[in-house]
N, C-alpha and C positions, 0 to 999 in steps of 0.2 A: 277346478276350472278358474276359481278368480283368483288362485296365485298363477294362476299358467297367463290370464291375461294380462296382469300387474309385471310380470315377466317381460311379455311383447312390447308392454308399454316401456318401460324404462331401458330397453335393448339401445333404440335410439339416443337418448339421452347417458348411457353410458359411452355408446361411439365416438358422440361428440366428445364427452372428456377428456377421451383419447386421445383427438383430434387433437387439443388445445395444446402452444405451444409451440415450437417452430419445429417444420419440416425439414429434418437432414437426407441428402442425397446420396444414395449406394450404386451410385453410376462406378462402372468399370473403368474408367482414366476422365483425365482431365478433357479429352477433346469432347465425351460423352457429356459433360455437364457444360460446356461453352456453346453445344447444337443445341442443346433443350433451353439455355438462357435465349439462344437467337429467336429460335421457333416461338417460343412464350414472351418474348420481347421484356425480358426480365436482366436486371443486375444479377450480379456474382456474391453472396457471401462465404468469406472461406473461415472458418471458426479454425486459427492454426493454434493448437494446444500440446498440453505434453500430460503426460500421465503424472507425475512429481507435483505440478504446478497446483497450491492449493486454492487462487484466483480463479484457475479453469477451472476446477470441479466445481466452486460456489456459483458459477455464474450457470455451468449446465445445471445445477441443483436447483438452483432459485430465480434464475433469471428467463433460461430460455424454454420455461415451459407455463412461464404466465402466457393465459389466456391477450393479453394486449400487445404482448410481443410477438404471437405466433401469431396472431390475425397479421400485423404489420409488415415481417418479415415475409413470410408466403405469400404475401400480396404483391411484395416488391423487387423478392430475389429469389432464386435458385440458390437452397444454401448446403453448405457442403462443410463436415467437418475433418479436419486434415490433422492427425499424429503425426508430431514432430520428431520424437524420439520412440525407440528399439526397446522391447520390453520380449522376455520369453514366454509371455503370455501372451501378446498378440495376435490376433486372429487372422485365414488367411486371406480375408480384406482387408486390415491393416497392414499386413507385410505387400498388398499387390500396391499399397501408395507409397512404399519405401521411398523407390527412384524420383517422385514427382515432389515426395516432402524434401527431399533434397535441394531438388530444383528449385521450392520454393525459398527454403531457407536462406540460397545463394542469391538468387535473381530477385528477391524483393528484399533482402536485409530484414529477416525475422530472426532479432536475437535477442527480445523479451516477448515472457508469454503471461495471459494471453495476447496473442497478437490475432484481429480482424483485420481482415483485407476484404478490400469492396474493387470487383473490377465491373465497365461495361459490359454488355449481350457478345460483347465481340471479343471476351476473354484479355481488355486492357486493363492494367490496374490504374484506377481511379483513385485511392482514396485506403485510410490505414487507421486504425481506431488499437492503441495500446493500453489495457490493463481493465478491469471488473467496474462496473458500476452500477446504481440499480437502473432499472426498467425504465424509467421516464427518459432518465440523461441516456441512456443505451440506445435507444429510436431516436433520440433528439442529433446525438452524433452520427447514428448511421443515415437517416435523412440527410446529414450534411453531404455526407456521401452520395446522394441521389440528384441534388444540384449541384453543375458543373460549375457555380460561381464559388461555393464551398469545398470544392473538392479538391484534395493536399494536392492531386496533380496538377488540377488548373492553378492553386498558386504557387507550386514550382513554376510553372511556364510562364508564371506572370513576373515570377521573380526573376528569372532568367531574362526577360525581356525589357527588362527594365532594373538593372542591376545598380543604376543609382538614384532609384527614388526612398525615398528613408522611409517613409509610411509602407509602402511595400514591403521593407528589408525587416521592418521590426516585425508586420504581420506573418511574415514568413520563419524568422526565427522564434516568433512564437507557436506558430503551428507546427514547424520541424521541431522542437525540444519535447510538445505534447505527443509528437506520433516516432516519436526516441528513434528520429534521423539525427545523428549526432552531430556527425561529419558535417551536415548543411547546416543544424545548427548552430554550431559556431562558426562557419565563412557566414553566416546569414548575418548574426549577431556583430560580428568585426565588421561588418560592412555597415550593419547602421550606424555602431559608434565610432568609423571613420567617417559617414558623412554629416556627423554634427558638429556643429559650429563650437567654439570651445565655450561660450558663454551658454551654450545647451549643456553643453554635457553635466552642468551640473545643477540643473531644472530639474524640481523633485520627481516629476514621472520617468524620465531618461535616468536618474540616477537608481533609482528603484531597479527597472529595467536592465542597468549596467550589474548592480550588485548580481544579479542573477544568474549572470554570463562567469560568474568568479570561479572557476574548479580550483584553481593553484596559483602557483606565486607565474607563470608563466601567459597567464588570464589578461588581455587588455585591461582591463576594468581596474587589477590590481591595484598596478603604479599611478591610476587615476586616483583611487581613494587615496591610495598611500601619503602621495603629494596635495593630498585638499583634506586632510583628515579633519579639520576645525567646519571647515563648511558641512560633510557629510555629517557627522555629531550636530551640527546647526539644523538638517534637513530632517534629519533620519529620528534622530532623539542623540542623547549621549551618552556615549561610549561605543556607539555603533562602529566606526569605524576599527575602533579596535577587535571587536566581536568579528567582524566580516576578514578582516586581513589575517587573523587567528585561527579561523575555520578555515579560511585556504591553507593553510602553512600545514593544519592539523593533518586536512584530508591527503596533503600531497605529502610528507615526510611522518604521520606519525602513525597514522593508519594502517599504512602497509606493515611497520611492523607488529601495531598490537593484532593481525591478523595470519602472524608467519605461526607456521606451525610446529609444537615444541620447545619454544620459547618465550620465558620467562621474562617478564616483561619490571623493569626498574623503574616505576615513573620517578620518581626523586630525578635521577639522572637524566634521565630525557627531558624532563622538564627543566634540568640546569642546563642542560643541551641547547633546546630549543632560545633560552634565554640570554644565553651568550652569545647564540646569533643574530636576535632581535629583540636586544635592549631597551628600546622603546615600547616596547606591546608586552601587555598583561596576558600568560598563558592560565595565570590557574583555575577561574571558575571551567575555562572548556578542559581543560585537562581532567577534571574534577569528574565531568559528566564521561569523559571516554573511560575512566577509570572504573566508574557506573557499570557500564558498558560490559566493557573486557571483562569483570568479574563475573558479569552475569553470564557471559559466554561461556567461560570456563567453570561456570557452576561452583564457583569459590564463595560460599556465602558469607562463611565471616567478614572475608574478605568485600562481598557486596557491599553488606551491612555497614561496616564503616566509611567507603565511597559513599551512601546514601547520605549518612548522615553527615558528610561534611560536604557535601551537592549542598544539603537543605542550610547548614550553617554558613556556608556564602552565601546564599541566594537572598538577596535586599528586596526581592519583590512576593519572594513565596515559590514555590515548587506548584504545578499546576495541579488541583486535588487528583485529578484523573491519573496524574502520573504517580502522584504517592500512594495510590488504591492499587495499581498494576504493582509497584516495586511492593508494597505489603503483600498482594496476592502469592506474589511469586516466593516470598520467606512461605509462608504457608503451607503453599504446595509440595516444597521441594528441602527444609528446613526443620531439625529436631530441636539445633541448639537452645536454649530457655533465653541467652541473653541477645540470638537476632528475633525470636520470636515477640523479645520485649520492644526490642526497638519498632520494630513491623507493628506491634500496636500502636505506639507511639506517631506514626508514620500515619497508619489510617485515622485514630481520632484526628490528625492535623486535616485532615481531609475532607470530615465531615465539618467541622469549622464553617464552611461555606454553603450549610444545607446537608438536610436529610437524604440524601439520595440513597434509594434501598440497595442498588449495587453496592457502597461504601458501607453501610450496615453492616448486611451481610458478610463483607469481610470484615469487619469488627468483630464480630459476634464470633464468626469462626476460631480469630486468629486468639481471643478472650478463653474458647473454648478449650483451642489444643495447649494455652499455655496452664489448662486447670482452673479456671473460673469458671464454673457450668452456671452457677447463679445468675452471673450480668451477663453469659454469653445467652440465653435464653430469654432475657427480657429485650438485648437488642435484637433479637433474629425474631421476637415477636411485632419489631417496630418494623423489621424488615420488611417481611411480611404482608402487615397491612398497608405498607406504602406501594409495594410492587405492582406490577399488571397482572391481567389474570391469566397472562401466557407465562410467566414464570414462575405463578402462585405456586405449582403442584411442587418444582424445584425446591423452592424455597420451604415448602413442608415437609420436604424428605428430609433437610437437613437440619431441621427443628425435630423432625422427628427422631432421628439419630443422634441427635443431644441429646434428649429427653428417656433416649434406652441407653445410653452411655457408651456409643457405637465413634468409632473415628470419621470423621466428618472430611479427614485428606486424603482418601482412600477410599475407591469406589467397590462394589460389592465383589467383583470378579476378584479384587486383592485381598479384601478383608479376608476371603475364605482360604486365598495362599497364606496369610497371617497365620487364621485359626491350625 
């Protein structure tokens, strides 16, 4: 009897559990869920995702089933989750939203995901919230969406109604670049810096502001820097100038082809390339880092290994430890050769340089282990260890413990036994 009543007692408290988190809507079409927003006098959220997208699973995973979000949302909106894309798995309440996912994708310009759309009770869109963040900033952006003084529609209308005041034109190509209107973006952005005065244009917050407008050699902003290069190096720090006119050249001419597929890519000659057209400007530390890049793309690791280490032998200020933990991480993982294995040590000791950080450990320790140092790879993954938190203590003793039975620590159990 007293576990039957301990039973009744916690029934309630399990429901709520349940409860917790935000309510999605299995309304039959779109005009079902725009009568129940009026009736409820509630906003619209449309959660538009794609099954591929790994931003939208972290955010359904981690975000919309906190207890602070689901009190907030269901409080404030009718929300509705909407499949962007076609899967053979789909169920057949995913295929009855085919036609409307369409619709949406065309009539609101959803083409990054995740993409949040927030419309009025009367099925208007108001408001547009692009990519994952956690829980606080998540409410804090969808709230913006609830006041009509924040909301991207009211500053397009405001932008539209006043197309030459400059404080409007920058706020508006600031909020169109965050909610990735592109198109209004930049007429937003061209229209501020046509309406500044040329002694603005190079006032350090306007120039800040302009650098950002940069995509390509075709960019307002460009021929601004181009022809003031001395002042921008004065404003910016120096050599900026040449870094910002270098990453537009990079992104519009050198990109596209380290991304063509099937093709072997020469940098010697594209960098003699690139240098015969623009004699004046220094390509090779960004070169250096796309070269980074491309290798790791194409999974060429010797190839990686020497782009790293001559990334790190340019670099006058240091390579950021974070970045040199991720470029070692990934020798590790994906790497037998002995002499990237060595560099890859070489890489994270420079890492730790700046502090113990048990992340950085940890890949020490590993990367000590698979090159056959079981000794010092064990005394640092016992430093690891004690410095880490105790949500990834248990981690961090599996692969202490797998050192210590002489188990491979790159290879998770489900392979080790395809190994055996």
């Amino acid at each position: 009897m007293r576990k039957l009543f301990l039973m009744f007692f916690l029934l309630p408290l399990f429901a709520l559990s349940q409860e917790s988190g935000i309510h999605f809507e299995h309304s039959k079409n779109w005009n079902q869920v725009v009568a129940k927003a009026k009736a409820e006098n509630k906003y619209i959220f449309v959660d538009a995702f794609t099954t591929w997208c790994g931003p939208c699973k972290w955010m359904a995973a981690n975000i919309f089933p906190q207890q602070q979000v689901g009190e907030f949302f269901n409080k404030n909106f009718v929300n509705l989750k909407l499949q962007m894309d076609q899967t053979d798995a789909d169920s057949k309440y995913v295929k009855s939203w085919y036609d409307e996912a369409e619709r949406f994708q065309k009539d609101y310009s959803v083409v990054a995901y995740p993409t949040f759309l927030i419309f009025n009770p009367d099925g208007e869109l108001v408001h547009r919230i692009i990519g994952s963040s956690e829980a606080d900033a998540f409410i804090a952006k969808a709230q913006e969406g609830l006041n009509p003084e924040t909301q991207y529609v009211t500053l397009v209308k405001r932008y539209d109604a006043n197309p030459n005041d400059k404080e409007i034109a920058k706020s508006m190509a600031i909020a169109a670049e965050a909610a990735y209107d592109q198109k209004l973006a930049r007429q937003a952005q061209e229209r501020f810096i046509a309406l500044l005065a040329e002694d603005e244009l190079l006032e350090k917050d306007n120039l800040r502001f302009l650098v950002k407008t940069i995509k390509s050699t075709n960019s307002i902003g460009y021929e601004i820097v181009n022809e003031n290069r001395a002042k921008v190096d004065e404003l910016l720090g120096s050599g900026m100038s040449n870094t910002i006119l270098v990453d537009a050249i990079i992104r519009e001419k050198v990109v596209p082809q380290l991304r063509a597929k099937d093709v072997e890519v020469d940098f010697d000659a594209l960098e003699n390339e690139m240098a015969s057209q623009y004699p004046d400007l220094n390509f090779s530390s960004q070169f250096t880092n796309q070269k980074v890049n491309y290798y790791f793309r194409k999974k060429n690791w010797p190839a990686f290994r020497d782009a790293t280490n001559e990334l790190i032998a340019e670099s006058k200020t240091g390579i950021n430890p974070s970045l040199l933990n991720s470029y070692a991480w990934k020798i590790f993982e994906n790497c037998e050769d002995i002499d990237c294995i060595q560099s890859a040590i070489a890489w994270s000791k420079m890492s730790l340089e700046r502090g113990e950080n048990p992340a950085y450990l940890d890949t020490y320790a590993n990367l000590l282990y698979k090159s056959g140092d079981k000794e010092n790879a064990l005394i640092w993954q016992e430093k690891a260890l004690a410095l880490v938190d105790e949500e990834s203590k248990s981690q961090y003793q599996e692969t202490l413990n797998k050192m210590k039975a002489g188990k491979p620590t790159w290879v998770n159990e489900e392979e080790l036994v395809k190994v055996k």
